[in-house]
C-alpha positions in Angstrom: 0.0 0.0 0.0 1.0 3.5 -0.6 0.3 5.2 2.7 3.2 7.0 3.9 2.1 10.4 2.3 -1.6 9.8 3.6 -3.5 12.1 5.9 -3.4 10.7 9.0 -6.7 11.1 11.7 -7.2 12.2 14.8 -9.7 10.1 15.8 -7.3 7.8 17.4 -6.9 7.4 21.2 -3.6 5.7 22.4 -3.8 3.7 25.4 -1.1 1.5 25.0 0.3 2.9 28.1 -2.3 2.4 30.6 -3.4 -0.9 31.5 -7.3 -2.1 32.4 -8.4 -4.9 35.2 -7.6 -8.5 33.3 -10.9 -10.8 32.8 -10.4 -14.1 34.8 -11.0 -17.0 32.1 -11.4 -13.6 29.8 -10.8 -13.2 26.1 -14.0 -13.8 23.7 -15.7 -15.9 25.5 -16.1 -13.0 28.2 -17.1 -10.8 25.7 -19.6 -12.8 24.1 -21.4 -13.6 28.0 -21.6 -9.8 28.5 -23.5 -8.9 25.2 -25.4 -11.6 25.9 -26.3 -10.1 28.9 -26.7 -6.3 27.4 -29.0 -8.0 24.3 -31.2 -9.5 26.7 -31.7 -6.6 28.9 -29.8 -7.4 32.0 -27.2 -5.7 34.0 -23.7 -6.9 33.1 -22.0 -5.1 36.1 -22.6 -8.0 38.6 -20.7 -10.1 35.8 -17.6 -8.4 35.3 -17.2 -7.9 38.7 -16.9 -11.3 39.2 -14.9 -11.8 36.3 -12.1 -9.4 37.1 -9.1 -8.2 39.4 -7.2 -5.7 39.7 -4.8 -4.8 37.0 -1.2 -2.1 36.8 -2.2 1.6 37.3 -3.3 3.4 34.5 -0.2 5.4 34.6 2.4 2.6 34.4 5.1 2.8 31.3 4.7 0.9 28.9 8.4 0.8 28.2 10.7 1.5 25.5 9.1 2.4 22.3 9.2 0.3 19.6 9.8 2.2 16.1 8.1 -0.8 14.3 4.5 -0.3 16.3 5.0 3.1 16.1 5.1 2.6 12.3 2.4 0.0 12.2 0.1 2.7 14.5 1.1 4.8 12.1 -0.2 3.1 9.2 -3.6 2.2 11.1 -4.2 6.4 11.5 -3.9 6.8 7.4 -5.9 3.9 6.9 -8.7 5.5 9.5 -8.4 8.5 7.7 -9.2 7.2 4.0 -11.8 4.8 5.6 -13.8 8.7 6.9 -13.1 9.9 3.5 -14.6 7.4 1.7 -17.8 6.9 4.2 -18.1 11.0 4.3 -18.6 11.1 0.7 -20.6 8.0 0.2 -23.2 9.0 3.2 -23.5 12.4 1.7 -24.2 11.1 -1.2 -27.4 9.5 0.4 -28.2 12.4 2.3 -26.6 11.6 5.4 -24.1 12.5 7.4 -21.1 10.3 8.7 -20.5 10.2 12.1 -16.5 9.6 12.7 -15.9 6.5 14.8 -12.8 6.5 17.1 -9.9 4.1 16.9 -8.4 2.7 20.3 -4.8 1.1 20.5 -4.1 -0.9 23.4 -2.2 -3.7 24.6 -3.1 -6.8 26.3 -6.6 -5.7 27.6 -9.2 -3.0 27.8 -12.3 -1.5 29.0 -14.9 -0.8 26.8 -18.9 0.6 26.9 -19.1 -3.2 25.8 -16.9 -4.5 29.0 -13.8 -5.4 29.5 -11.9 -7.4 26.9 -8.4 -9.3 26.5 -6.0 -8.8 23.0 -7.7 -12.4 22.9 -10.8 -11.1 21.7 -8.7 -9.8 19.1 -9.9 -6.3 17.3 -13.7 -5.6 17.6 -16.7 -2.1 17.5 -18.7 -1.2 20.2 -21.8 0.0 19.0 -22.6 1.3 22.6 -19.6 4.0 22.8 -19.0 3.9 19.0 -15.3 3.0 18.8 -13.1 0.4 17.6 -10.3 -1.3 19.1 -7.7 -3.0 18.5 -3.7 -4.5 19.7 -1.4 -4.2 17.4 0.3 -7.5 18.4 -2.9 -8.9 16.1 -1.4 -8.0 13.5 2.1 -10.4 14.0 -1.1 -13.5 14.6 -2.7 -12.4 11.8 0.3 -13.2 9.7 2.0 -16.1 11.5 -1.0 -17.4 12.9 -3.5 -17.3 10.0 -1.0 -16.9 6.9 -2.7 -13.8 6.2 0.6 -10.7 5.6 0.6 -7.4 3.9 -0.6 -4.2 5.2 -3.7 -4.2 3.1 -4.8 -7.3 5.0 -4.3 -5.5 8.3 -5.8 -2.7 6.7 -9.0 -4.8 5.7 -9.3 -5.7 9.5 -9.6 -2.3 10.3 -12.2 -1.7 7.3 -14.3 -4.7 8.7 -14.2 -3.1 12.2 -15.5 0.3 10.6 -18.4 -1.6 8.4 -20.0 -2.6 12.0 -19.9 1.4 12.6 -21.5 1.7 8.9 -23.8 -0.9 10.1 -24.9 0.8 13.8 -25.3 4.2 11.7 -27.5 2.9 9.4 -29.8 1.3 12.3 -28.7 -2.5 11.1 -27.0 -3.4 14.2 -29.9 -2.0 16.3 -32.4 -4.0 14.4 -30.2 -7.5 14.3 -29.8 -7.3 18.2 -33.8 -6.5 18.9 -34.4 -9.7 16.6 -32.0 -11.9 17.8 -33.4 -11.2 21.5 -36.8 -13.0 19.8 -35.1 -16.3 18.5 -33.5 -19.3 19.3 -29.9 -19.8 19.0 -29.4 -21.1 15.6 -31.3 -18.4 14.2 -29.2 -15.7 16.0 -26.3 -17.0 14.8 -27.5 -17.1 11.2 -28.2 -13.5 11.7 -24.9 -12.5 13.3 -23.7 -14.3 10.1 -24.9 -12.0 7.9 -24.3 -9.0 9.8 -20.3 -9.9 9.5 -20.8 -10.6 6.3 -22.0 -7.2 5.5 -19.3 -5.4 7.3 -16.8 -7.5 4.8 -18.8 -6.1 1.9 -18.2 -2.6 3.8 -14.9 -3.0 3.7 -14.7 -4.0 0.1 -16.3 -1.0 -0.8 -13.8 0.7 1.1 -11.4 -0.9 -0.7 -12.7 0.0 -3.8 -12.2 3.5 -3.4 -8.7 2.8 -1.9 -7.5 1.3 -5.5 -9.5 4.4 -7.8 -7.7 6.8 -5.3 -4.2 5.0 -5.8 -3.9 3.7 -2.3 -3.2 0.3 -3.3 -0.7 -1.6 -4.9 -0.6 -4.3 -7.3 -0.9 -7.7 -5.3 -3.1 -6.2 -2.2 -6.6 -7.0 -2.8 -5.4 -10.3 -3.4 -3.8 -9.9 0.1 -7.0 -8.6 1.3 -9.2 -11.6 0.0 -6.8 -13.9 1.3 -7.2 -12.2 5.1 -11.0 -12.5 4.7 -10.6 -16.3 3.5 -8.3 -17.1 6.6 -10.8 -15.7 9.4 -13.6 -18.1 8.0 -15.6 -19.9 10.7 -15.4 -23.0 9.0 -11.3 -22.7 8.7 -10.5 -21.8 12.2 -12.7 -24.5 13.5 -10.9 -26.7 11.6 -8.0 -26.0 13.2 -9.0 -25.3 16.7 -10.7 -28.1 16.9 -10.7 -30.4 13.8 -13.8 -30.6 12.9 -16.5 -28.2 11.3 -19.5 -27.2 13.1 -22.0 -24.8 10.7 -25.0 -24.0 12.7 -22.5 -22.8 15.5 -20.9 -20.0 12.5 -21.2 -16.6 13.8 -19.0 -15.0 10.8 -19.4 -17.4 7.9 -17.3 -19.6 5.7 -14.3 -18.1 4.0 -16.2 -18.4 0.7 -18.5 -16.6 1.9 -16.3 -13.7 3.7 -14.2 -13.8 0.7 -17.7 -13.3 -2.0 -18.8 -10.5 0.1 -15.6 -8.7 0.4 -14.8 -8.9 -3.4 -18.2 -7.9 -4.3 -17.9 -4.8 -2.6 -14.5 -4.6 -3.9 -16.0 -4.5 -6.9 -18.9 -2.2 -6.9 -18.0 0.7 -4.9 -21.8 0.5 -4.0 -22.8 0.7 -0.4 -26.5 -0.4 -1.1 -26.0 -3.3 -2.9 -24.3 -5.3 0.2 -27.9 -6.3 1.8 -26.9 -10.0 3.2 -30.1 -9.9 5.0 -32.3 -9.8 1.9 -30.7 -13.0 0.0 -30.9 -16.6 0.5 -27.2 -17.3 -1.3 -24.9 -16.1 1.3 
């Protein structure tokens, strides 16, 4: 990617030198209890309480600086920047107007309108306070761990992130989570399917306007569809557990994630992406 001369946003908040209270047993799993929670109208404060202890102060240093995370939280700024461009225009051109998410670096864990979460969680939105976040140190397991390199993969995480903020905006998010409070578990997961999906078409329609505007290089959509493809439900159950599970898919199948990323990739559309109005997912 060419991203060096890029604008770069403000909209970032660095708290890679604080540190939150760590989730006993935390990571996604905690995450995914205190939504629960939240989604069916109950207090998650009596959770968390259980589930955590005390942590560093906020104020503890976070130690020599490395110039190679400073360059990669570099990099995630210009890519924030382009991905408010590209949503500014496109909302206007609806007749809306695009509220600016905010970005959060840390490292290791931290607390969220949505709880508290571990880097295990790895990057994720809260529609409740409207920001995204994310450890860098993702970005070395998205590589090693998944096979997925290039900086336009790491920059398609971020684009994902920022769909689910296109998503809440738009009301989708709102209206997923009132429905799935209705239905059994199956059907809740088929929806949360199709949410993701959608924020991977956001993200290819992103992308799309990062290649017209010269962001990209030859070689990094195909590093893009490749990141999409190796965060498939059906992949890392495979390797987690060897075996695949499809009524228990909460993100889809890396054909799947991979279709709805390159057809946004390819349109530059924002209204053709409805994954909740199709049977072939």
């Amino acid at each position: 990617m060419r991203w060096e001369s890029g604008r770069r946003s403000s909209n970032v908040e660095d708290r890679r030198r604080a540190s939150g209270p760590v989730m006993v047993g935390g990571g996604l799993v905690t995450l995914v209890l205190v939504l629960v929670v939240m989604f069916l109208g109950g207090d998650p404060r009596p959770l968390l309480n259980q589930m955590q202890q005390p942590g560093p102060p906020a104020n503890a240093p976070r130690g020599a600086v490395d110039p190679e995370e400073e360059k990669l939280a570099d990099f995630v700024k210009v890519v924030l920047a382009d991905t408010e461009d590209v949503w500014t225009n496109l909302f206007a051109e609806q007749g809306r107007k695009y509220r600016q998410p905010t970005l959060v670096l840390f490292t290791g864990r931290v607390e969220s309108a949505c709880g508290l979460a571990s880097a295990a969680v790895g990057p994720f939105y809260c529609p409740v306070d409207e920001k995204v976040y994310i450890d860098l140190a993702f970005y070395e397991e998205l590589q090693e761990k998944y096979n997925a390199p290039g900086d336009f993969a790491q920059a398609y995480v971020i684009a994902h992130e920022i769909g689910h903020h296109v998503q809440k905006q738009l009301g989708t998010s709102d209206k997923v989570i009132a429905l799935q409070r209705r239905v059994g578990k199956r059907e809740a997961n088929e929806l949360s399917v199709r949410l993701e999906l959608q924020a991977d078409y956001f993200a290819g329609v992103w992308g799309h306007y990062a290649w017209q505007r010269g962001l990209l290089d030859p070689g990094d959509l195909e590093e893009g569809l490749r990141a999409a493809a190796a965060i498939g439900d059906d992949r890392l159950q495979k390797q987690a557990q060897g075996y695949v599970v499809p009524d228990s898919f909460t993100h889809g199948s890396s054909a799947q994630r991979v279709r709805w990323f390159r057809k946004g990739l390819e349109s530059g559309d924002m209204t053709q992406g409805d994954t909740f109005a199709t049977d072939d997912l």
